[in-house]
GUKOL-27266 format. One record per residue (C-alpha): residue number from 1; x, y, z; residue in one letter. Coordinates in Angstrom, 3 decimals, always signed. Layout:
NUM	X	Y	Z	a
...
***
This chain:
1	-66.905	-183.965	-100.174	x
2	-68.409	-181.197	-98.326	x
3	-70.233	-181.562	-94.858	x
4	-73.555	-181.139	-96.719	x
5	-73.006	-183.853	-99.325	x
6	-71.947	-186.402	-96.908	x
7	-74.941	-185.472	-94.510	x
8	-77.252	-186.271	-97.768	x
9	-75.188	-189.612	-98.107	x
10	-75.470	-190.932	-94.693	x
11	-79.094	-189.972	-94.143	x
12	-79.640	-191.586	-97.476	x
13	-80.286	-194.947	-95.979	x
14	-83.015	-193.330	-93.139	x
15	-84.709	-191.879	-96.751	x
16	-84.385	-195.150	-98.169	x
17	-85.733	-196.650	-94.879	x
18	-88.706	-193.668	-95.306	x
19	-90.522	-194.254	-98.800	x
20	-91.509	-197.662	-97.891	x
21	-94.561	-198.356	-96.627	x
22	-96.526	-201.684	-95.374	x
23	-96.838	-204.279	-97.495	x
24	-99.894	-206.335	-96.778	x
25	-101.126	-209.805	-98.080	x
26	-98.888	-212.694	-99.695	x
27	-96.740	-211.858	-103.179	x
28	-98.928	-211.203	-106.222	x
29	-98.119	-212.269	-109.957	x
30	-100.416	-209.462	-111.204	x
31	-98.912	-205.892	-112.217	x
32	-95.979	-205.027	-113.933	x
33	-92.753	-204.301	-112.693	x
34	-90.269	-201.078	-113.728	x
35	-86.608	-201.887	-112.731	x
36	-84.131	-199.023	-112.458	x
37	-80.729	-198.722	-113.252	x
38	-79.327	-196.994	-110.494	x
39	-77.023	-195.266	-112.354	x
40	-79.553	-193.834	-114.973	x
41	-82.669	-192.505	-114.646	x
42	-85.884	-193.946	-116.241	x
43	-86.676	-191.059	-119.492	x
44	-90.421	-190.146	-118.749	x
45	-91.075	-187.429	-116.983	x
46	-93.930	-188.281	-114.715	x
47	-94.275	-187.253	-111.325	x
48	-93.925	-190.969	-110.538	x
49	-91.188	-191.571	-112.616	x
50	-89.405	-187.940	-111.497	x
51	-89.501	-189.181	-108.005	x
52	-88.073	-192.411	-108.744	x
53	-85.379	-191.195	-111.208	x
54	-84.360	-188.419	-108.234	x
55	-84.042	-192.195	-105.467	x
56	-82.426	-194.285	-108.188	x
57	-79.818	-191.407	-107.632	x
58	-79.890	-191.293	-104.266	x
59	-79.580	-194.913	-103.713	x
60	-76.527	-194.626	-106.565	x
61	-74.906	-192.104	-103.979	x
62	-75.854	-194.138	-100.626	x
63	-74.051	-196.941	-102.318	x
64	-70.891	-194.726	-103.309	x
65	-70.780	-193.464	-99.598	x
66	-71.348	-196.515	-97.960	x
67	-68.320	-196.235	-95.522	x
68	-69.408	-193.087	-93.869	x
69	-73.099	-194.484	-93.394	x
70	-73.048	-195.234	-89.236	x
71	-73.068	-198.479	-88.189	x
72	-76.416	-198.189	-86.544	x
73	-78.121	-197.737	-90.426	x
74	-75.653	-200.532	-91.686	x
75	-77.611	-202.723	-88.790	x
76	-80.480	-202.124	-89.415	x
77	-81.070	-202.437	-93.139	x
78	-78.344	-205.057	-93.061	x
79	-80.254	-207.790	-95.319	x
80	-83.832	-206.585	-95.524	x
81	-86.410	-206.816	-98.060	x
82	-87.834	-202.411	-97.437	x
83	-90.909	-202.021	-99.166	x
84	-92.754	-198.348	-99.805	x
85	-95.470	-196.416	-100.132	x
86	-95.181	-192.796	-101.369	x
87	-98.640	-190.886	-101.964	x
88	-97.040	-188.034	-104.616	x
89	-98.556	-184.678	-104.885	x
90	-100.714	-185.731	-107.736	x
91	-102.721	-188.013	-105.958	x
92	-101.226	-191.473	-107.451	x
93	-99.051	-194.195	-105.588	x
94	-95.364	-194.739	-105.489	x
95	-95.053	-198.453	-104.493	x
96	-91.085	-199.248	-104.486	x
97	-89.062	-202.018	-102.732	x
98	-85.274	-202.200	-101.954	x
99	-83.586	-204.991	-101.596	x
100	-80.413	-204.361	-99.130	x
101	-77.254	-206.924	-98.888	x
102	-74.407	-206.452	-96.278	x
103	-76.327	-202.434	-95.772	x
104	-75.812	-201.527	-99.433	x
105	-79.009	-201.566	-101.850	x
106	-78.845	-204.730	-104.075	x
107	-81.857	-204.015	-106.212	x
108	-84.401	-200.602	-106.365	x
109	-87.453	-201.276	-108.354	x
110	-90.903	-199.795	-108.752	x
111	-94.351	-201.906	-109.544	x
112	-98.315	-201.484	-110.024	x
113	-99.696	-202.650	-106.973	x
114	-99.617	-202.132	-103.412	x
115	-98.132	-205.758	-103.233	x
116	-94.304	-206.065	-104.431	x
117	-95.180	-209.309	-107.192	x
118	-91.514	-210.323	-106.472	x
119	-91.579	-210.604	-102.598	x
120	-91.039	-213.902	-101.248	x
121	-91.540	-213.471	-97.824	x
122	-92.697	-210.131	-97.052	x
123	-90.671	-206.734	-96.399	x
124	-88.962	-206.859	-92.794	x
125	-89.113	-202.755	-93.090	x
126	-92.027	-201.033	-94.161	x
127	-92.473	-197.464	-94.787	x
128	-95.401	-194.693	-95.931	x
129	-94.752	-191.245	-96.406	x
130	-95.591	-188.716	-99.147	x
131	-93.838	-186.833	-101.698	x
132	-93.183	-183.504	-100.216	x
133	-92.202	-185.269	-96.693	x
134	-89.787	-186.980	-98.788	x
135	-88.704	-183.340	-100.759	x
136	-88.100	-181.652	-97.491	x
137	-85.757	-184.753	-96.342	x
138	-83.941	-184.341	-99.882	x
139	-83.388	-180.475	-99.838	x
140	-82.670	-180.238	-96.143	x
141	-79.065	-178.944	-94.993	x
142	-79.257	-182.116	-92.097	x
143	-81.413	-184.549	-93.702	x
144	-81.265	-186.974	-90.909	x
145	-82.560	-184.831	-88.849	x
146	-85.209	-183.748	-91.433	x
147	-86.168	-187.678	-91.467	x
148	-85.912	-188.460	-87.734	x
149	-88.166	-184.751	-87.225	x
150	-91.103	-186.143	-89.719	x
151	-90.769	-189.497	-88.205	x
152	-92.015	-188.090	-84.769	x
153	-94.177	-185.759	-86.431	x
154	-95.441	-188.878	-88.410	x
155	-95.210	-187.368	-92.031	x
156	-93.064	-190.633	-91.865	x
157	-94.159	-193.732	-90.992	x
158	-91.539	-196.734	-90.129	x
159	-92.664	-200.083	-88.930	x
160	-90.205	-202.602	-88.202	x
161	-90.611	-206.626	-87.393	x
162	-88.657	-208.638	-84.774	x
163	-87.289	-206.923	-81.606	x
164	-83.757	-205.715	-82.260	x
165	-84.986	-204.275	-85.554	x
166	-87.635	-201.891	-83.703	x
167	-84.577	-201.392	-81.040	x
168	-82.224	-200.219	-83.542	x
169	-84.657	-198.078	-85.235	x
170	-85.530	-196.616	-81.701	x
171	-82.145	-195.901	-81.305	x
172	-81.932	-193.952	-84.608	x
173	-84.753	-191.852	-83.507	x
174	-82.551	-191.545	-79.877	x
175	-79.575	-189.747	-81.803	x
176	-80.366	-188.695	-84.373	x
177	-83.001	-185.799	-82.778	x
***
């Protein structure tokens, strides 16, 4: 695998940890929910649906490279609920949730609404960005970097609950400069 490639793998999870945004408000039973295979992506061709096919490969690869993925990612998506908010060029929303077991992503799906209809509890990491901030962390040569760079810029947002969460993710932004 060249240095490239496994740069894209292990900054994976930080992109991961990017497209989700706030999730406010208690689970909803309105809107309809789009799961994705993560080893095939979805046939329209939508922007929304482009976007989400181009993740549902990403999260395919994370999940191939998890054993180069630094232990301080593997901590801190450990067994989250990430939920996402991506605002894509043409105007509409991407809302998306991952669902992350032992660091690896469990389950990637899209839905409607701004609330995930399937959330129990709430997302413990929350995350709003945009489509191109989420293009130049894709097509960058050091995407972690990329990410970490549009976090401080705030292109991407990350919030965090509970203390050693909000440390770990500090600690990201620490090395990862």
């Amino acid at each position: 695998m060249s240095p490239c490639s496994k740069t894209k793998a292990l900054s994976l999870l930080i992109l991961i940890l990017l497209l989700l945004v706030p999730i406010a408000g208690a689970a909803s039973n309105t809107g309809s929910i789009k799961k994705a295979d993560l080893y095939q992506a979805p046939e329209n061709s939508t922007n929304e649906n482009a976007l989400f096919a181009e993740l549902s490969a990403n999260v395919e690869l994370y999940n191939k490279n998890f054993d180069k993925v630094p232990d301080i990612l593997q901590r801190l998506v450990a067994s989250e609920e990430i939920a996402g908010k991506i605002k894509l060029e043409n105007g509409e929303m991407l809302y998306v949730t991952l669902l992350m077991g032992g660091g690896q992503v469990r389950d990637f799906y899209s839905y409607e609404t701004p609330d995930d209809p399937n959330s129990k509890f709430g997302p413990s990491i929350t995350v709003e960005t945009d489509e191109k901030t989420i293009q130049n962390v894709l097509d960058s040569k050091e995407p972690l970097k990329e990410a970490v760079k549009s976090m401080n810029d705030g292109s991407l947002k990350v919030e965090t609950e509970g203390l050693f969460r909000n440390f770990m993710l500090s600690t990201l932004k620490t090395f990862y400069k």
